[in-house]
Legacy VTK file of the C-alpha trace (Angstrom):
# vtk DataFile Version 3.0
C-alpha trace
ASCII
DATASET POLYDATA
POINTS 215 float
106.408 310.890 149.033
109.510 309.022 149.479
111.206 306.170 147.895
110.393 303.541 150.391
106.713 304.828 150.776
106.284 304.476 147.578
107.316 300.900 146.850
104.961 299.971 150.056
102.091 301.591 148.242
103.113 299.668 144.951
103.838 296.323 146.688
100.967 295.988 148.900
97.323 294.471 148.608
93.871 294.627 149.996
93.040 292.585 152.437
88.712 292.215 151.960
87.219 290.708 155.442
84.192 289.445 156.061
81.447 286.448 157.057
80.241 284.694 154.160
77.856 286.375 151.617
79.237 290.164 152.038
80.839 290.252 148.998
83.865 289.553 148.667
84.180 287.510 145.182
81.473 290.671 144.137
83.858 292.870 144.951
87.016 291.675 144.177
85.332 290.990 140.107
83.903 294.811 140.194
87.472 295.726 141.569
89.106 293.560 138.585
86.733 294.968 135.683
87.360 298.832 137.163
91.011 298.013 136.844
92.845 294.659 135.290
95.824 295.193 137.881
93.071 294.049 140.419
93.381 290.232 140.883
92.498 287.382 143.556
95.246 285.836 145.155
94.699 282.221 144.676
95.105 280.501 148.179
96.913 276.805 148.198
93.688 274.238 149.264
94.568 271.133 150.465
91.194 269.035 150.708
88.203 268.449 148.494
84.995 270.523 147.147
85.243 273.849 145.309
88.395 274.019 143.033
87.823 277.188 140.987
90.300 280.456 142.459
92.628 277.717 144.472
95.559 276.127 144.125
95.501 272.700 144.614
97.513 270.807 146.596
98.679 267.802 148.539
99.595 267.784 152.360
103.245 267.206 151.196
103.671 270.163 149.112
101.882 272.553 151.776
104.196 270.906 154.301
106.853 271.714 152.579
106.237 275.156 151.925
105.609 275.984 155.594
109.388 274.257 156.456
110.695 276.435 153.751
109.365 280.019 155.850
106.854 280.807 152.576
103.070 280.398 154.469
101.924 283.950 155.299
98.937 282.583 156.562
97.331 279.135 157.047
93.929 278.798 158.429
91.433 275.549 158.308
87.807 275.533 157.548
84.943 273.465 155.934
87.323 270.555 156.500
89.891 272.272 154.394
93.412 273.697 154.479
93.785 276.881 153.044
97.000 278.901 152.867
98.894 281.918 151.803
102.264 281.602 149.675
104.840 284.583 150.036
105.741 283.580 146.366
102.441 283.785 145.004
102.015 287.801 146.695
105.281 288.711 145.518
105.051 287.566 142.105
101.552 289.287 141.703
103.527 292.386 142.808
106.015 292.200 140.971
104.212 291.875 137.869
102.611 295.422 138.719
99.485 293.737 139.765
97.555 294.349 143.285
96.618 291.132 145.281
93.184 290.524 146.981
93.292 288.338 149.564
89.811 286.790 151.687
89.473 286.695 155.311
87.033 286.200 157.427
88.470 286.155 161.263
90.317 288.418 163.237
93.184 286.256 164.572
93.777 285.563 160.783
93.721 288.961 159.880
96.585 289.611 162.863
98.406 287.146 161.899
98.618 287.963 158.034
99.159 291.881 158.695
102.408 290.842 161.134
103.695 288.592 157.992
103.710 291.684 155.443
106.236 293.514 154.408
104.470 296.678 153.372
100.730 297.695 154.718
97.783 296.321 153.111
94.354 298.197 152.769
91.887 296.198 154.795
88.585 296.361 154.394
85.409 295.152 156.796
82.618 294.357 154.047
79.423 293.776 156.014
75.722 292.617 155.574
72.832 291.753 158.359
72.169 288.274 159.257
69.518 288.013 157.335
71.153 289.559 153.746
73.477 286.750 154.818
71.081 284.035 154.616
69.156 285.692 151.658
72.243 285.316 149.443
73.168 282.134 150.892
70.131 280.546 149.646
69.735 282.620 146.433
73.199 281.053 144.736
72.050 277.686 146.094
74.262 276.906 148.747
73.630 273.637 150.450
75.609 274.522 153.550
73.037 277.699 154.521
72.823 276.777 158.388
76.729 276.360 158.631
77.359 279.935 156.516
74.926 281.734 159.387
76.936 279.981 162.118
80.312 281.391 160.554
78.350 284.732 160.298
77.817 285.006 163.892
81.150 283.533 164.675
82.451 286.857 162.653
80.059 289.301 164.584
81.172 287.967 167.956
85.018 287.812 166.687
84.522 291.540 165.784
83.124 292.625 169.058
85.927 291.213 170.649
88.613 293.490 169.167
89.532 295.867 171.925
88.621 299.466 171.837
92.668 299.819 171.443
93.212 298.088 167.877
92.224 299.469 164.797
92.099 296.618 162.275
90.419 298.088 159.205
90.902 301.413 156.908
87.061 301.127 155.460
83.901 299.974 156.613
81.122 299.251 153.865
77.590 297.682 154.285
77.187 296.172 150.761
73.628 295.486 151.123
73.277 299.391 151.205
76.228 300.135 147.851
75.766 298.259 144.291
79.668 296.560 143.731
80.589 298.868 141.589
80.861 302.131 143.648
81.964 299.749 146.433
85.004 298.991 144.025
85.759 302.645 143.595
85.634 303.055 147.089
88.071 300.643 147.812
90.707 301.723 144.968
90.502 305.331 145.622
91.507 304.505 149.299
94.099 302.240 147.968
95.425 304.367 145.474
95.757 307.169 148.415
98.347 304.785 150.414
96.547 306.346 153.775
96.298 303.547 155.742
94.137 305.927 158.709
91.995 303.508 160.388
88.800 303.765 161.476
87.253 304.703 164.564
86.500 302.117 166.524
82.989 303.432 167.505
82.410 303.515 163.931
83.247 299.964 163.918
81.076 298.845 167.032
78.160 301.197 165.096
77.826 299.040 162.385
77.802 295.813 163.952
75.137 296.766 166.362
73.040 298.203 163.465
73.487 295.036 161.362
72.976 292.299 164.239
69.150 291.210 164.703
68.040 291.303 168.330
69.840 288.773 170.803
72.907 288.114 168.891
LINES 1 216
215 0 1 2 3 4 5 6 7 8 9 10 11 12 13 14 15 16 17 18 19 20 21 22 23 24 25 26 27 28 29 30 31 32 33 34 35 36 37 38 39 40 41 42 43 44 45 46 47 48 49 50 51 52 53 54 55 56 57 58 59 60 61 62 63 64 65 66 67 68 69 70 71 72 73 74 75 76 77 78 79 80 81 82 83 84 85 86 87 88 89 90 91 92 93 94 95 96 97 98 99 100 101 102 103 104 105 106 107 108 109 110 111 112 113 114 115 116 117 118 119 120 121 122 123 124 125 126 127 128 129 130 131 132 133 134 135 136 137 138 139 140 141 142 143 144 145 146 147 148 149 150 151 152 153 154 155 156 157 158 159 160 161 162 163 164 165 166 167 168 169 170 171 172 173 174 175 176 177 178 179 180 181 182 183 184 185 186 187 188 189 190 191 192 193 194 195 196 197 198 199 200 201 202 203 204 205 206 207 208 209 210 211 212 213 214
């Protein structure tokens, strides 16, 4: 391997996309307790509700940021602002740590992988609609109906990708793997630095296998 491969493999992330309830705050713990490097980015919020895993902020300080060149990403949902600091990634890095970051749409997802500087691992987790709602309604959510919607928004945002673009480097159904070998999964592929993407028949496979009839 040379030099420069190597410092992508040590400088880059994993990138852990999906609708709400697959996983991805399971995973990204069960990543952290398999290995302490492991560790969610904290995204800059600008808005109200949940504070715990953001950085807060006011509409000055994220403007200000985004004039300086540092938002790798910036996305609004839930009537919030939610964005990605170059800073934060590279100091995560540099400390010999690997960033997780959350997504949950496609254009995002483009946009974010263009803004790197070394390839990511990203990884599709997945769960039916109805797993969806199930979990939704198990950890008490009060916002059930609009989690569903944003679940179908994701299926039909994934259907769109053309047969052309490979987005993700692991597929994984986590209503079929307990978090833990799910975590394994994704740190062995990390650890590997292949970035090889996956089919995208594989892709199409497990939408149509997790979407109930009509959707």
């Amino acid at each position: 391997m040379t030099v420069d491969a190597q410092h992508d493999k040590n400088t880059s992330g994993v990138v852990l996309f999906g609708p709400p309830a697959a996983g991805k705050d399971t995973v990204s713990t069960a990543l952290g307790v398999l290995d302490a490097r492991y560790g969610q980015l904290p995204k800059i919020k600008v808005g109200s509700g949940r504070t715990t895993g953001y950085r807060m902020a006011e509409r000055a300080e994220l403007d200000a940021l985004r004039a300086a060149g540092r938002l790798v990403l910036e996305t609004e949902r839930y009537g919030n602002t939610y964005a990605v600091d170059r800073d934060d990634l590279e100091a995560m890095t540099g400390a010999g740590r690997i960033p997780l970051v959350h997504m949950g749409s496609v254009e995002h997802l483009r946009t974010f992988n263009a803004a790197l500087r070394a390839p990511w691992l990203c990884v599709l987790l997945w769960v039916p609609r109805e797993v969806c709602e199930e979990r939704s309604r198990g950890r008490g959510d009060r916002d059930t109906a609009d989690r569903l919607a944003a679940w179908e928004e994701a299926l039909a945002d994934l259907a769109s990708v053309p047969a052309g673009e490979d987005l993700f480097h692991l597929l994984v159904r986590t209503d079929r793997t307990d978090p833990a070998p799910t975590a394994e999964l994704v740190a062995a592929a990390h650890a590997s630095g292949d970035r090889d993407p996956v089919r995208h028949g594989d892709l199409a496979a497990l939408l149509e296998g997790a979407a109930p009839a009509g959707l």
